[in-house]
NUKESE-344058 format. One record per residue: residue in one letter; x, y, z of N, C-alpha, C, O in turn. Coordinates in steps of 0.05 Angstrom, whole numbers, plus 5000, padded with zeros to 4 digits. Layout:
! residues N
AXYZXYZXYZXYZ;...
//
This chain:
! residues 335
X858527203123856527403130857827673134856727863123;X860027723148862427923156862228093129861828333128;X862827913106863628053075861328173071861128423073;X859228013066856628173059856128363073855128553061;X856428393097856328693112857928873097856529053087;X859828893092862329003087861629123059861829373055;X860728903032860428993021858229253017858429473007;X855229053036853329243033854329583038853329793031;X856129513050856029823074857629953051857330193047;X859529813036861130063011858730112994858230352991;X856729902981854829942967853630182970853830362954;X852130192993851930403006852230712997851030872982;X855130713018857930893007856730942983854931092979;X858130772965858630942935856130992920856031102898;X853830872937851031062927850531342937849631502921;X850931382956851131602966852131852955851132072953;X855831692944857231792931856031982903856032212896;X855031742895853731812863851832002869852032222859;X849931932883848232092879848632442885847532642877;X850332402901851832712908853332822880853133032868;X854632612876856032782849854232752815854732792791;X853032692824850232682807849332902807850033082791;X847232932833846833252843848033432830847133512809;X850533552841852533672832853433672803855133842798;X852633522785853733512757850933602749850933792733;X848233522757845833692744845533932752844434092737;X846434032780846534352779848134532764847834762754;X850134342767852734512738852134632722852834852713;X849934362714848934282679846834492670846534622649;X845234482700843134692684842934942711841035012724;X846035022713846135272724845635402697845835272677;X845035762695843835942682846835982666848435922684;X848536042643851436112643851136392646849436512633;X852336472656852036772653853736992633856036992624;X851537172630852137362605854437582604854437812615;X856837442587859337552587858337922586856638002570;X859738072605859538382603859838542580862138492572;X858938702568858538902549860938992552861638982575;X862339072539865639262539865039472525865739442501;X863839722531863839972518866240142512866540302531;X867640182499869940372491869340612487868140672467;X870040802504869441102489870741312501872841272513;X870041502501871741702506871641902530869341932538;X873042002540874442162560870842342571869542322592;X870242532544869642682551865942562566864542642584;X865942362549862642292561863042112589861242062605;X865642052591865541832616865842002646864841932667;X867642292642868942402658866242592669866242722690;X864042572648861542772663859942612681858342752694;X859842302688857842202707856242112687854641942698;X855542132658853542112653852841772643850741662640;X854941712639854741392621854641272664853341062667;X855141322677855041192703851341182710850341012725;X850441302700846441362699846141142675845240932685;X846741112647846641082637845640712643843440582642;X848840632651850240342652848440302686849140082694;X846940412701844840342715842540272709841540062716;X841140482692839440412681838340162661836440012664;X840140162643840039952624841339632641840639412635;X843039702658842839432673840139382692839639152698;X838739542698836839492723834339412691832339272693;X835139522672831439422654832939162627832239162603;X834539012636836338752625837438632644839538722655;X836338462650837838252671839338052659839437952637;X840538022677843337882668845538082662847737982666;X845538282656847538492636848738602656847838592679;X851538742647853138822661854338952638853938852616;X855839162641856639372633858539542635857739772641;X860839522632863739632631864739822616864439782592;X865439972621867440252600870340262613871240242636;X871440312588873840372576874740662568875040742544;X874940812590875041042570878241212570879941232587;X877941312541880341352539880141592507877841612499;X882041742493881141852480880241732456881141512450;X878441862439877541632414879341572395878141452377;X881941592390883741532372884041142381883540942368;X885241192414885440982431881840812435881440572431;X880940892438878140722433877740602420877640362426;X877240692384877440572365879740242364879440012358;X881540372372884140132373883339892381883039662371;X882940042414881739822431879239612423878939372429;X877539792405875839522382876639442364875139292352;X878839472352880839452331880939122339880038922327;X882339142361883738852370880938682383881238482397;X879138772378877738562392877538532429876738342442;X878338772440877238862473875539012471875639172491;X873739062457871239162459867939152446867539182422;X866339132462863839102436862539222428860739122414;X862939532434861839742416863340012423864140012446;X863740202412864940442416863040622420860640582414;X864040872434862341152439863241372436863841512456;X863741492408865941712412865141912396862741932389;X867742142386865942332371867742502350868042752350;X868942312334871042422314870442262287871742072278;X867142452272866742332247868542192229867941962222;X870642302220872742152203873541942214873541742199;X874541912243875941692247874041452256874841222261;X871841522257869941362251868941202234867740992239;X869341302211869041272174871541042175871340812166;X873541132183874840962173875140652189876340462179;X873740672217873440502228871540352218871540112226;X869340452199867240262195868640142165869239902162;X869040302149870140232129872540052121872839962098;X874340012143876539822149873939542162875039322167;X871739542165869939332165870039242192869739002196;X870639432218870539272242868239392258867439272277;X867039632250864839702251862739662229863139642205;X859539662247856839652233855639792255856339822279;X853039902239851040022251851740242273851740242298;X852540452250853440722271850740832271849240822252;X850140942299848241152301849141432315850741382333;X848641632311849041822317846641862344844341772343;X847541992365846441942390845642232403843442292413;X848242402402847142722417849442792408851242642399;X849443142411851843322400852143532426850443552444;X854143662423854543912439856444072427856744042403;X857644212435859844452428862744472432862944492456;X865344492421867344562423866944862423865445012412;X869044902443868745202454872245232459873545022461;X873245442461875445602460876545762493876346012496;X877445632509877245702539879745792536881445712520;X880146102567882546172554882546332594880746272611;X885446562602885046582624882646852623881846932602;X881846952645879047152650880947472632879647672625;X883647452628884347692619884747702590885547882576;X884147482583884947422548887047522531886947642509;X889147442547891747652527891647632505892847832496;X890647472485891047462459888847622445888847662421;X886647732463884647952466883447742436883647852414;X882547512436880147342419877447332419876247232400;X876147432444873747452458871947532433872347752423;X869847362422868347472403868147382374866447372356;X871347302378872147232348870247002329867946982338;X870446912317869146622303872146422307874446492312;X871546302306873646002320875946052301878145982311;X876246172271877946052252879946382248882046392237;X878546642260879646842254881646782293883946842299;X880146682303880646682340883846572329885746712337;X884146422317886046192322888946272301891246172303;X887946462280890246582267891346732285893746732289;X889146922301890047122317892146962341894347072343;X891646762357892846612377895646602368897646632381;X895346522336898246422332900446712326902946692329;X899146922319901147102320900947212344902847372347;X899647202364899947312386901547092410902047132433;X902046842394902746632413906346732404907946752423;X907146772378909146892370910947042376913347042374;X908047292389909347542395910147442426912347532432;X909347322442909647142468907647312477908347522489;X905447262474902947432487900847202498899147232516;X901446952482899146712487900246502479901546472458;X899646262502900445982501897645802492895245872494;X898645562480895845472471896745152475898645042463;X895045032493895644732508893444592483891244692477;X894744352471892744152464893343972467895743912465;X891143772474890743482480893343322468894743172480;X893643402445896243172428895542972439897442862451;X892442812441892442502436891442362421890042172428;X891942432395888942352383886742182380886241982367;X885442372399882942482407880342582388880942682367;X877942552396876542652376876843002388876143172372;X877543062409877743422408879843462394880143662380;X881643262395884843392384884143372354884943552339;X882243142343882743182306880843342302880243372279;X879343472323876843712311878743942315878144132300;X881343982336882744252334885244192308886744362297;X885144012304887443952281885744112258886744292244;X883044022255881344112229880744372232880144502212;X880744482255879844782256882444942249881845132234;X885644912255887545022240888544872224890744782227;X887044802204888144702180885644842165886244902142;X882844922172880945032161881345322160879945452145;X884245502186884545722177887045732165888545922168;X887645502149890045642135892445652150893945842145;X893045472169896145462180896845122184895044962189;X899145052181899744822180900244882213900845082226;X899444552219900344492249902444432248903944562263;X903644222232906044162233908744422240910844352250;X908344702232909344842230909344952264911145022279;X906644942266905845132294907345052305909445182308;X906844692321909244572333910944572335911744532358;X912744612315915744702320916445032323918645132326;X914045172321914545372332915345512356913945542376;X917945592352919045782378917946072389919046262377;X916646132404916446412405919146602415920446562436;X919646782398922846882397923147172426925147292433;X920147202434920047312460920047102490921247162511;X918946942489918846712512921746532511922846442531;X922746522484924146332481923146022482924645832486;X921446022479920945762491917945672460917545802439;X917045482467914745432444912445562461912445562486;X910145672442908545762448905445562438903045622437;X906645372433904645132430904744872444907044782443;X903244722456904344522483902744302480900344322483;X903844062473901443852475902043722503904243692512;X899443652515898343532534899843212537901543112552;X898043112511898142892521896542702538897142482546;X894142852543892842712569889942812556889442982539;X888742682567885242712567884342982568885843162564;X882043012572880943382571880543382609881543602612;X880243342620880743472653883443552647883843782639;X885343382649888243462654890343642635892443752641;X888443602598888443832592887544152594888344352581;X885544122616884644412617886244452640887744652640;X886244272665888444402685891244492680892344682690;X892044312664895244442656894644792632896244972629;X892744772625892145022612891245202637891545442637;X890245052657889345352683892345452692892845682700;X893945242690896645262710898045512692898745732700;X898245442669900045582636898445922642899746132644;X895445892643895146172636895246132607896746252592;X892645902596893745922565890245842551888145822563;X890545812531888445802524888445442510890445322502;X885745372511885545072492881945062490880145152504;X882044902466879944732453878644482475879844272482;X875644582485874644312498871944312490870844512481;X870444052495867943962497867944162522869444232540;X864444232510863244342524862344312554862244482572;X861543972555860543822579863443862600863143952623;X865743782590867443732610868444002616869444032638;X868244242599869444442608866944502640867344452663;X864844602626862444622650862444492677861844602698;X863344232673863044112701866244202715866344192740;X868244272704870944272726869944592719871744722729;X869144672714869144972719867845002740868745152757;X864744842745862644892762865144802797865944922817;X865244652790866944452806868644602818869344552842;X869644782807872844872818874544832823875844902843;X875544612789877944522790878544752773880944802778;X877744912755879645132741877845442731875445452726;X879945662731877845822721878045952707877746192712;X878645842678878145912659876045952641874045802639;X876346162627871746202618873146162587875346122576;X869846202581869546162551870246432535869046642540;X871946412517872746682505872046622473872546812457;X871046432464870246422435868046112436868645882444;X865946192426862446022434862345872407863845872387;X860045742415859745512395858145602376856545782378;X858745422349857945532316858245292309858945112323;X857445282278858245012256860544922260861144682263;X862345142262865944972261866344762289867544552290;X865244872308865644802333864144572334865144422351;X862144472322859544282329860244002336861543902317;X859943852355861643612374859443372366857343412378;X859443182352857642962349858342682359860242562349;X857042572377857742312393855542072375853242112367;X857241862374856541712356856841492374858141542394;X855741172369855640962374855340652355853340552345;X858440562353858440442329859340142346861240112362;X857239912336857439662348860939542326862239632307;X861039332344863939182329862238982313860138862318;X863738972292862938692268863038512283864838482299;X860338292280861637982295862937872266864537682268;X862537932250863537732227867337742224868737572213;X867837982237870238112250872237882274874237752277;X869537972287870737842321868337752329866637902340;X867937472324865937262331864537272355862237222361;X868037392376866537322404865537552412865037562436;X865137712400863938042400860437942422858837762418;X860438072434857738062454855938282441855438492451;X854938192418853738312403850238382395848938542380;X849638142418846438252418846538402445844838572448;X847738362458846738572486848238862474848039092483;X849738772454851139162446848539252432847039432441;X847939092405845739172385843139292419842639522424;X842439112431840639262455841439502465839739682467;X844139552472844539802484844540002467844240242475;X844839942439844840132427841140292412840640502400;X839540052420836840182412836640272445834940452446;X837240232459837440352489838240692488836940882495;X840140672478840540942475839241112461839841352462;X837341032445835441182426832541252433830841372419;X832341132461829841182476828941382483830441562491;X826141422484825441722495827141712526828341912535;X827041482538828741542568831041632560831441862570;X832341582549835541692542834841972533835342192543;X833941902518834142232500832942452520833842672523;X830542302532830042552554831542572579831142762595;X833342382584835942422605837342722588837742962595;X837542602570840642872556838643102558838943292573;X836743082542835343462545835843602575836443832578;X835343412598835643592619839043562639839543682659;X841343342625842443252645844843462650846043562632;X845343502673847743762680845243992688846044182702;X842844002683842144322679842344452710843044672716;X841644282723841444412758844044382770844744472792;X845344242754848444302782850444462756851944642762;X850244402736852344572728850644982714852045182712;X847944972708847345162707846545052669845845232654;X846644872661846344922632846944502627848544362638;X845344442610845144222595847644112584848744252567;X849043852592852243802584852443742552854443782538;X849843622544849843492519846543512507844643492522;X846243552484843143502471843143352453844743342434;X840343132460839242982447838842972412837743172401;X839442812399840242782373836642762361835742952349;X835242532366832942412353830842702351830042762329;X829842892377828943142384829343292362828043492361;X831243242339832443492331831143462311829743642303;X831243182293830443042266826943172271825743202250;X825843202289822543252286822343512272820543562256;X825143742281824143982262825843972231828243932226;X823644022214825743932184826644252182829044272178;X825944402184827544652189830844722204832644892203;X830444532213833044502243835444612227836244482207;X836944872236839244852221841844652237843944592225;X841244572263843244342272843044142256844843982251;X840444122244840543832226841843802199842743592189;X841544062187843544132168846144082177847543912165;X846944202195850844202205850843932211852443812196;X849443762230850143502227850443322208851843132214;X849443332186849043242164851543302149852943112142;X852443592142855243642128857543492146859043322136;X857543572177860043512186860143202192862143072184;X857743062210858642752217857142612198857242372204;X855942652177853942332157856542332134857742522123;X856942042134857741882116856441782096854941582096;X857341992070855941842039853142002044851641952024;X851842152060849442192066847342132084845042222088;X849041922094847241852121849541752141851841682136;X848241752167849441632188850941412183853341392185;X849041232175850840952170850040862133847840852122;X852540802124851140752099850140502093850940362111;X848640342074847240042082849339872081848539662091;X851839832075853239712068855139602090856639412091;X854439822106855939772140853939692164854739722187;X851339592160849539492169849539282169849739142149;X849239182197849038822203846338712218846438732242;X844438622209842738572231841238712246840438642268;X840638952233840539162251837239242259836439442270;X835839052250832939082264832139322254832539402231;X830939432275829439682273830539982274829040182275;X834139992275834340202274835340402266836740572276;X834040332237833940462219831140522210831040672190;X829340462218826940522214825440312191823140342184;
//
């Protein structure tokens, strides 16, 4: 009788047992898995304004489950970073090196998103006296006045989408960089050309420190100016040569399988929304005095638009944004 107790009572036991780890193996089973985070790659100048921080709120609070990460760094290094497969879509703004990102097949479905201005910041006394110029006469002038030791000129040297838009702007007036660079100014002794190295904040501060002039997006100059991290003004304004286009190009899954590729394909018709787009028409205007970036889609309504012309020469590939051939899946947006 002793045993049969004994046994009953493990019986028992190891029902108990089971049924607990029973339990526990059906909640496992049909817990929800949760949705690996978006890895956005992009660049310095859109991350450093606050504005992708509104952005990566928004689109997480109207997608549940989603989560949303950036990487920012300059777009030379962005690109890379989807190169290898740490990222699932890029955000940057250096047409060529874009082209060749899609065309090396690790990008699909670029859209073009908003533009702004490269502008020419320099100190309030302008020794190289450029004030006025057009970007390509400004920059012959810099270099013989950087010569005469009258003017220092800091650039990014990362490549960067500002650094390969100032690479194209002196190579569009007719001076090799390669040359500038090793140029000595025979009054300073010293070079009168300086790469950075670093992002656009820390290249405009080491240009406040120099007393020198450099090439920035518009948005990031505005906010450390408003800010009063530097005070350097604008001594040559924005035109065609100058024109800054931010683009958004998902990664191939056929590339990189594990690419999180429908919540990117979402963020990226996300970004094409009248909410987005009417974020950019007004965002920066009340604390910095002026708009950091303008809306891309707004622009396509006037066929007159001469921005739509310059966008068209400087960032479309083959004639359009994306050509069909670099298109994956892409729903609706393309129309």
């Amino acid at each position: 009788m002793l045993g049969f107790k004994i046994n009953q009572t493990r019986f028992a036991i190891a029902l108990v047992l089971g049924l607990v780890i029973t339990g526990g193996l059906l909640r496992v089973a049909t817990r929800p898995i949760p949705t690996p985070p978006l890895i956005i790659s992009t660049t310095t100048s859109l991350y450093e304004t606050g504005l992708l921080d509104e952005l990566k709120e928004s689109f997480e609070s109207e997608t549940p489950g989603a989560t949303v990460l950036f990487i920012s760094q300059g777009t030379g290094l962005a690109i890379e970073t989807a190169r290898r497969g740490d990222a699932d879509m890029i955000l940057v703004h250096s047409p060529s090196q874009e082209k060749g990102f899609i065309e090396s097949g690790h990008g699909v479905n670029r859209k073009v998103i908003a533009y702004n201005y490269f502008i020419i910041v320099a100190p309030e006394s302008d020794p190289a006296g450029i004030s006025g110029l057009n970007p390509l006469d400004a920059l012959l002038k810099l270099q013989e006045e950087g010569m005469n030791g009258n003017a220092v000129w800091v650039s990014r040297g990362d490549n960067s989408g500002t650094h390969s838009k100032e690479k194209g702007l002196w190579g569009a007036a007719g001076l090799d960089l390669d040359e500038i660079t090793a140029q000595e100014s025979p009054v300073m002794g010293a070079p009168w050309y300086i790469e950075a190295g670093a992002g656009m904040t820390a290249t405009l501060q080491l240009a406040n420190e120099k007393d020198a002039y450099t090439l920035t997006d518009m948005a990031t100059y505005l906010k450390n100016h408003e800010n009063g991290n530097i005070e350097l003004v604008k001594v040559v304004d924005s035109g065609m040569e100058t024109l800054n286009v931010y683009s958004a190009i998902l990664c191939n899954p056929e590339v990189n399988p594990d690419t999180n590729y429908d919540v990117a394909l979402d963020f990226i018709s996300f970004l094409l929304t009248d909410e987005v787009q009417d974020l950019l028409e007004v965002y920066g205007a009340e604390e910095y005095g002026s708009t950091l970036f303008k809306p891309w889609l707004p622009e396509l309504e006037n066929s007159d638009s001469e921005i739509v012309q310059w966008v068209e020469e400087y960032a479309f590939i083959e004639g359009t944004e994306c050509p069909e051939i670099y298109r994956y899946q892409s729903g609706d947006l393309y129309g």
